[in-house]
C-alpha positions as CSV (number, residue, x, y, z in Angstrom):
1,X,300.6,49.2,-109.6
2,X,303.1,46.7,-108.4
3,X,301.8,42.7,-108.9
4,X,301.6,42.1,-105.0
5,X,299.0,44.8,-104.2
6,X,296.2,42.6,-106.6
7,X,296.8,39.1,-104.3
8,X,294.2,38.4,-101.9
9,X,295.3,38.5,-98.2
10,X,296.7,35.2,-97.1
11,X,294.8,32.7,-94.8
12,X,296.9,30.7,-92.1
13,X,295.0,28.2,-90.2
14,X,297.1,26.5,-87.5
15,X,295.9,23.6,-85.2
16,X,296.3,23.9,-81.5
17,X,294.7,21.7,-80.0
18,X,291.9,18.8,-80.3
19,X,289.2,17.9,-77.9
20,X,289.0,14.3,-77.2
21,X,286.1,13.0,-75.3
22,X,286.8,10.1,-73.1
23,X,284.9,7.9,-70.5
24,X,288.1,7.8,-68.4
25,X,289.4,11.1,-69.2
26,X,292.9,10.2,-66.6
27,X,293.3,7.1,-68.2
28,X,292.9,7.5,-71.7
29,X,295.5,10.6,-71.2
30,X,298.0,8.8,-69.7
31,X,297.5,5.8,-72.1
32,X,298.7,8.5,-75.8
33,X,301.0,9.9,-73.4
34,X,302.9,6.7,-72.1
35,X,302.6,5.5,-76.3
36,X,303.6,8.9,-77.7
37,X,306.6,9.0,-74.7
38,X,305.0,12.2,-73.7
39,X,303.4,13.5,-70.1
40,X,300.1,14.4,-69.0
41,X,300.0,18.2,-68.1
42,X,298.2,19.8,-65.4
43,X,294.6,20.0,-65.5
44,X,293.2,23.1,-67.5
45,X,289.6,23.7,-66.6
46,X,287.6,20.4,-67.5
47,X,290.3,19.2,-69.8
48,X,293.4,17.0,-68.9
49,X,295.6,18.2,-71.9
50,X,298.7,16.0,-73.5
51,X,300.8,18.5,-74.7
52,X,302.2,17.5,-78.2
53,X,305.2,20.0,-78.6
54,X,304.5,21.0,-81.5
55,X,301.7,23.9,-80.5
56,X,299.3,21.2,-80.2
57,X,297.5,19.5,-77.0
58,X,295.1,16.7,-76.8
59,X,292.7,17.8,-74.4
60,X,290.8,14.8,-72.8
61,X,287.3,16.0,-71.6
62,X,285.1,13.4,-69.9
63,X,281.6,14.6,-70.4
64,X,278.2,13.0,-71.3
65,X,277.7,12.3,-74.9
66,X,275.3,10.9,-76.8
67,X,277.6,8.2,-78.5
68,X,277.6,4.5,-77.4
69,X,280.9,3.5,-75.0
70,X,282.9,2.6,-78.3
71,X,282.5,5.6,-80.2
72,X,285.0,8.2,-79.9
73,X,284.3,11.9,-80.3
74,X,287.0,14.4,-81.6
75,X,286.8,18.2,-82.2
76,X,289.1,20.6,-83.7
77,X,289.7,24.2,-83.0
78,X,291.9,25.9,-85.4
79,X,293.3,29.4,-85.1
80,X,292.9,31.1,-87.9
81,X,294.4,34.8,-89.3
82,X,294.9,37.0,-92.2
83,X,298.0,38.7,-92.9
84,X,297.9,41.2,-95.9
């Protein structure tokens, strides 16, 4: 049996995009996007998304959280595959 047919499958995990929860979702968007010398994009759903161009967005959400007005909450959504 050739070598390759004994290696595991390989896992890719690539980042698209990252939640960030703000109190002032327009605000805090334009504020990464003016630094970065990027644009806001068009609203997608709840989220106001600053698109990286690199496959990734920071997607502003302003929601209730539990956190006090100086905490910042981030969450990250990979997409993962196999490829045999």
């Amino acid at each position: 049996m050739p070598h390759d047919q004994h290696q595991p499958p390989v896992t890719t995990v690539q980042l698209n995009h990252t939640n960030v929860y703000a109190t002032d979702q327009r605000t805090s968007a334009e504020f990464i996007a003016e630094v970065l010398g990027l644009r806001v994009s068009a609203p997608a759903g709840p989220f106001l998304p600053v698109d990286l161009g690199n496959g990734v967005t920071l997607d502003y959400y302003e929601g209730a959280t539990n956190r006090s007005s100086h905490s910042t909450t981030r969450s990250s959504c990979p997409t993962i595959s196999s490829t045999p």
